[in-house]
C-alpha positions as a LaTeX table, in Angstrom:
\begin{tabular}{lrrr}
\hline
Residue & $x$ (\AA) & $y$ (\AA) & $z$ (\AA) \\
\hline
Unk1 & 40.86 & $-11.77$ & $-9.72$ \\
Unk2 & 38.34 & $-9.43$ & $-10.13$ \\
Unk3 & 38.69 & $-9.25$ & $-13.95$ \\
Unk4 & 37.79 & $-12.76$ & $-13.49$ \\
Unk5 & 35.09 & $-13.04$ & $-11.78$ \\
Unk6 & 33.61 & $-10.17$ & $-13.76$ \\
Unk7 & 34.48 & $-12.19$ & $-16.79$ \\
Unk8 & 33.08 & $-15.32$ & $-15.45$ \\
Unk9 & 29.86 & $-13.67$ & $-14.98$ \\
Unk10 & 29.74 & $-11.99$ & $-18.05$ \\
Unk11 & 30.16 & $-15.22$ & $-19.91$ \\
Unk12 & 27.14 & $-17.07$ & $-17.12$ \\
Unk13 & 24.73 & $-14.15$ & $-18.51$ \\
Unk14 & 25.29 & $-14.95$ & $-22.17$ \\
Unk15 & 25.22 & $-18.55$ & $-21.82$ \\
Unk16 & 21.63 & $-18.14$ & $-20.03$ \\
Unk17 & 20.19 & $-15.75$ & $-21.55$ \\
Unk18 & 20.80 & $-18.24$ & $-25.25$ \\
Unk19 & 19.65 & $-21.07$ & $-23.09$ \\
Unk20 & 16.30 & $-19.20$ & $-22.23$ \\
Unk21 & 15.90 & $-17.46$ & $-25.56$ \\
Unk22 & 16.08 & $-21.34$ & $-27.66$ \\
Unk23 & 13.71 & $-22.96$ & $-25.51$ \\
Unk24 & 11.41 & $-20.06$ & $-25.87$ \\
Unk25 & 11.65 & $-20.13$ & $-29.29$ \\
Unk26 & 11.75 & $-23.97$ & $-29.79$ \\
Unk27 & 7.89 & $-23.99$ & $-28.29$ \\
Unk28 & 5.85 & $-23.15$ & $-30.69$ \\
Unk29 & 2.43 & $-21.53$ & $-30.65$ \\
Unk30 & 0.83 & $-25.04$ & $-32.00$ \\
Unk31 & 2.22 & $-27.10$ & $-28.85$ \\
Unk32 & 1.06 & $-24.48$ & $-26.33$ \\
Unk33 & $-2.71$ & $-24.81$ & $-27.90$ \\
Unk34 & $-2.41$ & $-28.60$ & $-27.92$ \\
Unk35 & $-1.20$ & $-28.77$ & $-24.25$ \\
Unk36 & $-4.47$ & $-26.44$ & $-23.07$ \\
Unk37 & $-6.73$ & $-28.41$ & $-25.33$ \\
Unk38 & $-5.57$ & $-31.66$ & $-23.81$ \\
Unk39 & $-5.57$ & $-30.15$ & $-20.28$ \\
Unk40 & $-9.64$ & $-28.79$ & $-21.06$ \\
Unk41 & $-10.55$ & $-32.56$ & $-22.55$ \\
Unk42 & $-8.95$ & $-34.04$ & $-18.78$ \\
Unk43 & $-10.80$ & $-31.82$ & $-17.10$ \\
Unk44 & $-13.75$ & $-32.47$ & $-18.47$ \\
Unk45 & $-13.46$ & $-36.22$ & $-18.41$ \\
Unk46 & $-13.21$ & $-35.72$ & $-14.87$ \\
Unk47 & $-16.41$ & $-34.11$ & $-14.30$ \\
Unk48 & $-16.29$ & $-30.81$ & $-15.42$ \\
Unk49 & $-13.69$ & $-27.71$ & $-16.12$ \\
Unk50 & $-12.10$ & $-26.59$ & $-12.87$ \\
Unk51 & $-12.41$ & $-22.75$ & $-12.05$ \\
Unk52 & $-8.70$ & $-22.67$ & $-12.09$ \\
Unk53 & $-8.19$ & $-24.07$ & $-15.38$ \\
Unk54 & $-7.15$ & $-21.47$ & $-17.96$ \\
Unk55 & $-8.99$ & $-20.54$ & $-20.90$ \\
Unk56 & $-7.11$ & $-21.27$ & $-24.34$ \\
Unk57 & $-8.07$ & $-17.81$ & $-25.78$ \\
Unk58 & $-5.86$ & $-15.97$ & $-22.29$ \\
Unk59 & $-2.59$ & $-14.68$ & $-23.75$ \\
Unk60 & 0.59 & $-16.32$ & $-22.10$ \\
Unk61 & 3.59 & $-13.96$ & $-20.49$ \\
Unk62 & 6.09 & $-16.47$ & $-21.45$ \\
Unk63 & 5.75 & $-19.56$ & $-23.62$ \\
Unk64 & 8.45 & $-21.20$ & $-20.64$ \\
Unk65 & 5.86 & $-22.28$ & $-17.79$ \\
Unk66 & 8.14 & $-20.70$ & $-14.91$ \\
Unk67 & 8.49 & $-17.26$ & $-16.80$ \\
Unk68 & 4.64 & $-17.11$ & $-17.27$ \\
Unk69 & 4.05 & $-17.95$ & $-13.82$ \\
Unk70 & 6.18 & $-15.80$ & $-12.26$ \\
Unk71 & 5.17 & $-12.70$ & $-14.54$ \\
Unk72 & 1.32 & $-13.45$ & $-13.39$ \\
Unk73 & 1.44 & $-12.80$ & $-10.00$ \\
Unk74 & 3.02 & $-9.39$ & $-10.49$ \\
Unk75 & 0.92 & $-6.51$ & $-11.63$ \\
Unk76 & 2.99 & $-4.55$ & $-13.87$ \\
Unk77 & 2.85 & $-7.68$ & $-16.11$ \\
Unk78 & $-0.41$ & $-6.67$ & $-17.47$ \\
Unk79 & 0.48 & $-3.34$ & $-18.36$ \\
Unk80 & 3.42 & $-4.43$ & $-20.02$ \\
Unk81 & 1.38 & $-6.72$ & $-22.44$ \\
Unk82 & $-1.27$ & $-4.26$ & $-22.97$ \\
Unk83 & 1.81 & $-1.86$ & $-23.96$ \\
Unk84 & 3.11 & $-3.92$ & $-26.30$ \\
Unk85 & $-0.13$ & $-5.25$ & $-27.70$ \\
Unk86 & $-1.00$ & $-1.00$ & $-28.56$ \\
Unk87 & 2.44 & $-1.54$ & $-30.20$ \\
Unk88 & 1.45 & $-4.06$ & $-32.54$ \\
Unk89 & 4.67 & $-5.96$ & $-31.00$ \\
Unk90 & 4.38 & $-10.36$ & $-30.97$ \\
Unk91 & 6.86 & $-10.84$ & $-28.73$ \\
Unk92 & 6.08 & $-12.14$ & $-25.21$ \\
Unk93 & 6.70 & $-9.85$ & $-22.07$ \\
Unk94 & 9.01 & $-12.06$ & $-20.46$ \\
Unk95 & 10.94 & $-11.98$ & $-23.62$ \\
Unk96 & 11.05 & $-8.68$ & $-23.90$ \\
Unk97 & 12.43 & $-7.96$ & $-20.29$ \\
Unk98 & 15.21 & $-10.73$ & $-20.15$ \\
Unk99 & 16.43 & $-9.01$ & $-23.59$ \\
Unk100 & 16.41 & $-5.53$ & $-21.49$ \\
Unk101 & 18.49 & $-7.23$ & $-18.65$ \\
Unk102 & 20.74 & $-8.73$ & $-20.30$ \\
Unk103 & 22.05 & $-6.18$ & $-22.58$ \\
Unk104 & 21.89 & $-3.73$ & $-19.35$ \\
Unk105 & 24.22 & $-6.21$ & $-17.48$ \\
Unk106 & 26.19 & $-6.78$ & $-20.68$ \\
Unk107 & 26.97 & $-3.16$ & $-21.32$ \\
Unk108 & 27.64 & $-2.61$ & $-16.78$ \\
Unk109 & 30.48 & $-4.57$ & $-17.31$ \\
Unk110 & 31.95 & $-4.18$ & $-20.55$ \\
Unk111 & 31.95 & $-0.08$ & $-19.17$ \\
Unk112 & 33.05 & $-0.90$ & $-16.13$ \\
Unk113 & 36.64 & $-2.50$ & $-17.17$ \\
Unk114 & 36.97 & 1.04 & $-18.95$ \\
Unk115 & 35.03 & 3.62 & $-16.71$ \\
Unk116 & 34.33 & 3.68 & $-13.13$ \\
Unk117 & 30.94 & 2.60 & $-10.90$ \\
Unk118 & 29.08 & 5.67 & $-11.02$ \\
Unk119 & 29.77 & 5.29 & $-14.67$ \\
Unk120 & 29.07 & 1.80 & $-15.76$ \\
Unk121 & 25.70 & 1.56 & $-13.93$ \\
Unk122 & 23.93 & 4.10 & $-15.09$ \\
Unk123 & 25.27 & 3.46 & $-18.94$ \\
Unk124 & 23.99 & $-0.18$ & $-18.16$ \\
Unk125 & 20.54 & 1.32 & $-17.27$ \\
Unk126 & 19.82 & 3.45 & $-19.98$ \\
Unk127 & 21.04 & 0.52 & $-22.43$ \\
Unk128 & 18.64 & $-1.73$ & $-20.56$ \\
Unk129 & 15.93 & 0.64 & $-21.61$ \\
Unk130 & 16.60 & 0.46 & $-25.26$ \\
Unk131 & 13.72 & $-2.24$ & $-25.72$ \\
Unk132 & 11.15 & $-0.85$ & $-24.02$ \\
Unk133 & 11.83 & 2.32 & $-25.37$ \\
Unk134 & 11.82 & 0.64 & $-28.98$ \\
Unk135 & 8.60 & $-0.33$ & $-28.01$ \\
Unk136 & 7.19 & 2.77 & $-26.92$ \\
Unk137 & 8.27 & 4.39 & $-30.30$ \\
Unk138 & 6.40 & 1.61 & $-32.56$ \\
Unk139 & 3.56 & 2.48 & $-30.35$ \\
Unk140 & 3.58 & 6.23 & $-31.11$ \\
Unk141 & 3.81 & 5.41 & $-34.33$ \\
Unk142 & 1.30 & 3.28 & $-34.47$ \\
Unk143 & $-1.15$ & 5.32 & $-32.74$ \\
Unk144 & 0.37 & 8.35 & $-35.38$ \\
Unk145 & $-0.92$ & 6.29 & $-37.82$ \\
Unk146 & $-4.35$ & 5.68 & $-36.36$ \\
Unk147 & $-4.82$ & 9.29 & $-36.15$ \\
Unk148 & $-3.81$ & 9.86 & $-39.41$ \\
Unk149 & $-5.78$ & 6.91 & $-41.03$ \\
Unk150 & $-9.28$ & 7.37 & $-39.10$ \\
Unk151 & $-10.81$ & 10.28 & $-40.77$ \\
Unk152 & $-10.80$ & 8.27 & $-43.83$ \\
Unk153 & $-12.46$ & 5.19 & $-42.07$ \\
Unk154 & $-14.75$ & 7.61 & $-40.89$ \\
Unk155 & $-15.93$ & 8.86 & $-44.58$ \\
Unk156 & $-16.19$ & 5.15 & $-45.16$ \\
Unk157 & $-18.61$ & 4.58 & $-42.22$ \\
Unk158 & $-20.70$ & 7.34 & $-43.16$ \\
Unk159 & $-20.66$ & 6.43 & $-46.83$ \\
Unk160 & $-21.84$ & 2.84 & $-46.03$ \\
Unk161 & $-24.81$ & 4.27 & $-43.12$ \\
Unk162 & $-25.68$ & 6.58 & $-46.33$ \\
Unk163 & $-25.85$ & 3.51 & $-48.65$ \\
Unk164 & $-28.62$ & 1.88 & $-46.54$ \\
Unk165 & $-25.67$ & $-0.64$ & $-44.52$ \\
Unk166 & $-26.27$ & $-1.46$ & $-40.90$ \\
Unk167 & $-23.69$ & 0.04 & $-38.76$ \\
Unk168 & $-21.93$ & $-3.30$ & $-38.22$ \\
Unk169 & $-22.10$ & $-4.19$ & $-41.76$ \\
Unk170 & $-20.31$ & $-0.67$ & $-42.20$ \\
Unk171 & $-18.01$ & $-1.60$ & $-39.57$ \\
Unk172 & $-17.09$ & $-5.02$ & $-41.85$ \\
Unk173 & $-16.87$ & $-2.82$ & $-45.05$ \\
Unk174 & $-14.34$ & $-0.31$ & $-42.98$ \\
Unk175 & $-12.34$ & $-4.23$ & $-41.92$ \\
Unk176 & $-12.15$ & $-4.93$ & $-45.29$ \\
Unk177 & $-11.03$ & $-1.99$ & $-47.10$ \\
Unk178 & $-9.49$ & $-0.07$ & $-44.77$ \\
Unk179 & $-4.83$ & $-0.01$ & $-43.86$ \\
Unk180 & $-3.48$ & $-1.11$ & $-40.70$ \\
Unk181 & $-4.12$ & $-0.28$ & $-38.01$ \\
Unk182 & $-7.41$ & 0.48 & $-38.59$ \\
Unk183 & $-8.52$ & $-2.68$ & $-40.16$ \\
Unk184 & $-7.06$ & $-4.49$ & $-36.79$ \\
Unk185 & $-8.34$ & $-2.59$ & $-34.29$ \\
Unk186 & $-12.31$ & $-2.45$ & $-35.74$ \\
Unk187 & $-11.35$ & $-5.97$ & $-36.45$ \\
Unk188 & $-11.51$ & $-6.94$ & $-32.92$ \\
Unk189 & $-14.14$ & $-4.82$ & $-32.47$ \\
Unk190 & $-16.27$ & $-6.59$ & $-34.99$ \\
Unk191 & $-15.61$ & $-9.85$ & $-33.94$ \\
Unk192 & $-16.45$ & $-8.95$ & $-29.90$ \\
Unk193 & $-19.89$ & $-7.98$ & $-31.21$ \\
Unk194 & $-20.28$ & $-11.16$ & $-33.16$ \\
Unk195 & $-19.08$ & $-12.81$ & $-30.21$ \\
Unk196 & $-21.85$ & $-11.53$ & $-27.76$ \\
Unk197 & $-20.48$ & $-8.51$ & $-25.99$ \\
Unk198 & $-22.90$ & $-5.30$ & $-26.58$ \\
Unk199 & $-21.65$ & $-2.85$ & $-29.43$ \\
Unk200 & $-21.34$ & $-0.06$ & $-26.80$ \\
Unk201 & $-18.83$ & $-2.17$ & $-24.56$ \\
Unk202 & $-16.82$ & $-3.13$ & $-27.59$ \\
Unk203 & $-16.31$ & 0.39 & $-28.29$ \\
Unk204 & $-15.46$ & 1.07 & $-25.08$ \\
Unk205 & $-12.83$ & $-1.70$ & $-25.67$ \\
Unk206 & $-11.46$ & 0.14 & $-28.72$ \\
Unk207 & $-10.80$ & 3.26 & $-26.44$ \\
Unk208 & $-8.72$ & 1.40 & $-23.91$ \\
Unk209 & $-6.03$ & $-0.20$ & $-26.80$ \\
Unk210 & $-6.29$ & 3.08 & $-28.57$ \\
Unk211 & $-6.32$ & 5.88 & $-25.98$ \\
Unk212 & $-6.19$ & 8.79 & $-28.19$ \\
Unk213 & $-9.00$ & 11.82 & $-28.28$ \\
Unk214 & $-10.19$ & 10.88 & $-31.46$ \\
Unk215 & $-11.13$ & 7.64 & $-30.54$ \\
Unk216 & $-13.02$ & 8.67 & $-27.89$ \\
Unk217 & $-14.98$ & 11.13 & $-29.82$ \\
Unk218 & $-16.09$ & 8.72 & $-31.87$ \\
Unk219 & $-17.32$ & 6.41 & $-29.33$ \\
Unk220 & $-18.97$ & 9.07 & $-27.24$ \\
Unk221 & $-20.65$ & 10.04 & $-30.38$ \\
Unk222 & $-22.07$ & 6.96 & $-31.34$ \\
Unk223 & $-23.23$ & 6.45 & $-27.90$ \\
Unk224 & $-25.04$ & 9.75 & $-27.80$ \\
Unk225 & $-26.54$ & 9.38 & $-31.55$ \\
Unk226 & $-27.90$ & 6.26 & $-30.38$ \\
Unk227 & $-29.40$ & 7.15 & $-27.32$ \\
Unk228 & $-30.80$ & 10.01 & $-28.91$ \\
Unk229 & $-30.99$ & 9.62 & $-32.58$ \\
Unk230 & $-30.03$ & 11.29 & $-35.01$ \\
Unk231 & $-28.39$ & 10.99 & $-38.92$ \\
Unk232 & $-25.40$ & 9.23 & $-37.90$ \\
Unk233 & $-24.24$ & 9.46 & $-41.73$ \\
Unk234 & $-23.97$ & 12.94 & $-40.79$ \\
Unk235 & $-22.80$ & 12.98 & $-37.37$ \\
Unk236 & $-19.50$ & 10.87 & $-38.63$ \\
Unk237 & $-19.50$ & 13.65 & $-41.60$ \\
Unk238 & $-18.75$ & 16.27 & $-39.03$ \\
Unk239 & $-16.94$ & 14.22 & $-36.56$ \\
Unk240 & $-14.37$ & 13.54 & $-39.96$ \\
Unk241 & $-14.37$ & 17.25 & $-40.58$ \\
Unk242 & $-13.67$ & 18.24 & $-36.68$ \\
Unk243 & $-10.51$ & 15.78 & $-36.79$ \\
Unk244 & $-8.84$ & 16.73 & $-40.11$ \\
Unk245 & $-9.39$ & 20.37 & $-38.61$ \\
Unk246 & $-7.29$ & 19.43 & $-35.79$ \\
Unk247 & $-4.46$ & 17.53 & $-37.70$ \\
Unk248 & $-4.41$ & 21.30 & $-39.25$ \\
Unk249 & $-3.93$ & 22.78 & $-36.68$ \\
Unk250 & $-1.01$ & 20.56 & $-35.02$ \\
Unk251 & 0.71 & 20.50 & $-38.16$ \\
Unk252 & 0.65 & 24.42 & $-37.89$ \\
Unk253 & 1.90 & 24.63 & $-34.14$ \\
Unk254 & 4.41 & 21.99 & $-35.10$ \\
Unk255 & 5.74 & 24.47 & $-37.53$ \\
Unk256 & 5.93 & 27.07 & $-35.23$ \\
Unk257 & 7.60 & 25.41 & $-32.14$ \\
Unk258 & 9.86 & 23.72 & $-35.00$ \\
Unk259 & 12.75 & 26.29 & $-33.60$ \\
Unk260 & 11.80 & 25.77 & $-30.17$ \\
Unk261 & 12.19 & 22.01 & $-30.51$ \\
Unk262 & 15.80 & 22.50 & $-32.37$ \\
Unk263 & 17.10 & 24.87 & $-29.70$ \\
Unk264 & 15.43 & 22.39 & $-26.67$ \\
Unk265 & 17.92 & 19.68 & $-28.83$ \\
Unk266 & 20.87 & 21.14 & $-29.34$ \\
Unk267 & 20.78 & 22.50 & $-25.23$ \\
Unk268 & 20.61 & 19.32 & $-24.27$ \\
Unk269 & 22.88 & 17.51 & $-26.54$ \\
Unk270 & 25.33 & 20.08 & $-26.34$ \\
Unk271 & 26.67 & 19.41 & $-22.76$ \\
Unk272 & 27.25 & 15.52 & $-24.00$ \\
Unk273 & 28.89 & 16.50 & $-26.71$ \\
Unk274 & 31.57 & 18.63 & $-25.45$ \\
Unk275 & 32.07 & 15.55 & $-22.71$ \\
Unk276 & 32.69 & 13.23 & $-25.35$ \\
Unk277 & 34.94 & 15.29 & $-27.44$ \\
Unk278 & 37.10 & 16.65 & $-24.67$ \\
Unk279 & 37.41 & 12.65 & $-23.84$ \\
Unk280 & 39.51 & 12.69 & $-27.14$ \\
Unk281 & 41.05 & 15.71 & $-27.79$ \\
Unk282 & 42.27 & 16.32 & $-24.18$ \\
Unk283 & 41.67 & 13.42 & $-21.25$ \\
Unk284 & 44.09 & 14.78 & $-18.80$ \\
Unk285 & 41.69 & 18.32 & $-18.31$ \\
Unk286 & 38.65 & 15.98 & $-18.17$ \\
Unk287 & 39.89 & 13.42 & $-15.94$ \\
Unk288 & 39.77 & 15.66 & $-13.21$ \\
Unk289 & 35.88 & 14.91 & $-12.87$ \\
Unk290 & 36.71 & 11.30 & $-12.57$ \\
Unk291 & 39.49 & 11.70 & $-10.29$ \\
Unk292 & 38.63 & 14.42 & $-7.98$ \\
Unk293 & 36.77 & 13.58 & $-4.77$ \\
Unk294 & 33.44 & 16.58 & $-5.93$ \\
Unk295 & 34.03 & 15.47 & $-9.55$ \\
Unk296 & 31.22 & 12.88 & $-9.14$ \\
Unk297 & 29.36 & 15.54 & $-7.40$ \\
Unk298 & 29.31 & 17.76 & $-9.66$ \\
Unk299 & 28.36 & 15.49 & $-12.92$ \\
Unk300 & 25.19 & 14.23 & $-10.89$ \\
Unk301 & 24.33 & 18.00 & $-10.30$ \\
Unk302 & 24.65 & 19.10 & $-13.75$ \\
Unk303 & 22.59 & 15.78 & $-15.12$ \\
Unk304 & 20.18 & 16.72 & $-12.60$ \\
Unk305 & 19.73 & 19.84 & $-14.09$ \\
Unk306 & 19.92 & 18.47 & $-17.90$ \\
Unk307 & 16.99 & 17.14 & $-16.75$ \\
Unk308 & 15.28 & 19.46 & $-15.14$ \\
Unk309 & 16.03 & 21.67 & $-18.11$ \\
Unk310 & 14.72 & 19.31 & $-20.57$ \\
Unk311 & 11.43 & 19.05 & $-18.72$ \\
Unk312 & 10.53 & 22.70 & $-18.53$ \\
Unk313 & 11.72 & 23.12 & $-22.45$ \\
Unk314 & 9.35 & 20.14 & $-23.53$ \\
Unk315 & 6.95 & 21.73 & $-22.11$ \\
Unk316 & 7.19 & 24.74 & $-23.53$ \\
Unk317 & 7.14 & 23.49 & $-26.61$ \\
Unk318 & 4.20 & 20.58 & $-26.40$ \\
Unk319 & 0.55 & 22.34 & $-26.98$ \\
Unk320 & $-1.97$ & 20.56 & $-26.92$ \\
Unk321 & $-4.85$ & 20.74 & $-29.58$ \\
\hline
\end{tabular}
């Protein structure tokens, strides 16, 4: 009975989860505009645009209505898009967490017909994390390349200033010439100021997608040089200089922690390891952890400390530059 209704579930999750994912996908971005656009003309037919009318340029949760509406009224839901947006991800929030449910409830009970409770749920956690933290690693990345890309746009900027070019005619030359993500994020940056907002807050803007220390340097810079004055070919000569000095300098403390990091690794991993192996070469001397009243006790104690451990060893190894 309980196989069944384990089953029956199993099957209800799929069968929603394809139901949600094809309408989703069946809207496309075309229809949503259209909808808004026809929704702004009735408005204004009637007198003017109501204050609670939408603007067409606000980004949507979830192209499904309900989805959307739900994920506005909580407030993690703009945090998640603004994570995903520093990702360079497309994919809609509300996508993006049904995916992580679904393959966490998938994997609770396709463990739990082998493995017991204390088991199955936290393997179905952990899975259900897999797309956020696929997520977070495109956004490292991303922001990896950023740091590595910039002092070049930087050279650019000050070449262009040298040439005689307004700064935001530099800032179009940088757009044009310049890899991903660069060329996106001064992109928007560009357009804000064409759009009205003041070159200072549009800068400002740049340092909330791209939170990284040498983004901020340049902004303050800018700010200062032109508040102040100054040769701002020059000031982005040495600003250039100060961050390819500190890629330098990471690159050697990455060297030396490299061992630090390996050992930190294998600790870790180790423990797991042996876990899995004894599960194969001998069951009967690990089942005893399953089987034995302070088995479960015991596991949560040692993950515990996995953890623990793991914490102090990262950071012992992370120095900052």
């Amino acid at each position: 009975m309980a196989f069944m209704v384990s089953a029956i579930t199993f099957v209800m999750m799929i069968v929603i989860f394809l139901t949600v994912w094809v309408v989703t996908s069946a809207r496309s971005t075309q229809e949503i505009v259209r909808g808004r656009i026809e929704e702004l003309q009735a408005a204004e037919r009637w007198g003017g645009i109501a204050s609670n009318l939408k603007l067409v340029r606000d980004e949507m949760y979830s192209t499904v209505p309900v989805l959307h509406r739900m994920m506005a009224q909580s407030p993690s839901a703009i945090w998640i898009q603004k994570f995903m947006s520093q990702a360079g991800v497309k994919t809609k929030p509300a996508k993006l967490l049904l995916v992580s449910v679904v393959t966490g409830v998938v994997t609770y009970f396709l463990v739990g017909f082998l493995f017991p409770f204390f088991i199955s749920v936290p393997m179905g956690i952990l899975v259900s994390l897999i797309p956020l933290g696929n997520v977070a690693w495109k956004r490292r990345k991303r922001f990896d390349q950023f740091e590595e890309r910039f002092p070049d746009a930087l050279d650019m900027f000050a070449r262009a200033v040298r040439a005689g070019h307004a700064f935001t005619s530099a800032m179009e030359m940088v757009v044009k010439e310049s890899p991903e993500p660069i060329a996106a994020e001064f992109s928007i940056v560009y357009d804000e100021q064409n759009f009205g907002i003041p070159l200072r807050d549009a800068l400002i803007h740049l340092t909330d997608r791209i939170p990284l220390v040498d983004a901020r340097f340049f902004v303050t810079t800018l700010n200062v040089q032109k508040e102040s004055g100054g040769n701002l070919a020059e000031v982005l000569d040495q600003l250039s200089r100060v961050i390819r000095e500190r890629f330098r300098i990471q690159r050697d403390v990455k060297v030396k922690t490299a061992l630090g990091r390996m050992t930190a690794g294998i600790l870790m991993s180790l423990p797991i390891a042996m876990l899995v192996m004894l599960m194969f070469l001998n069951p009967d001397y690990e089942m005893v952890l399953f089987s034995d009243p302070m088995g479960p006790t015991i596991l949560a104690i040692a993950a515990g400390l996995q953890i623990v451990g793991a914490v102090i060893l990262w950071h012992i190894v992370k120095i900052e530059v």
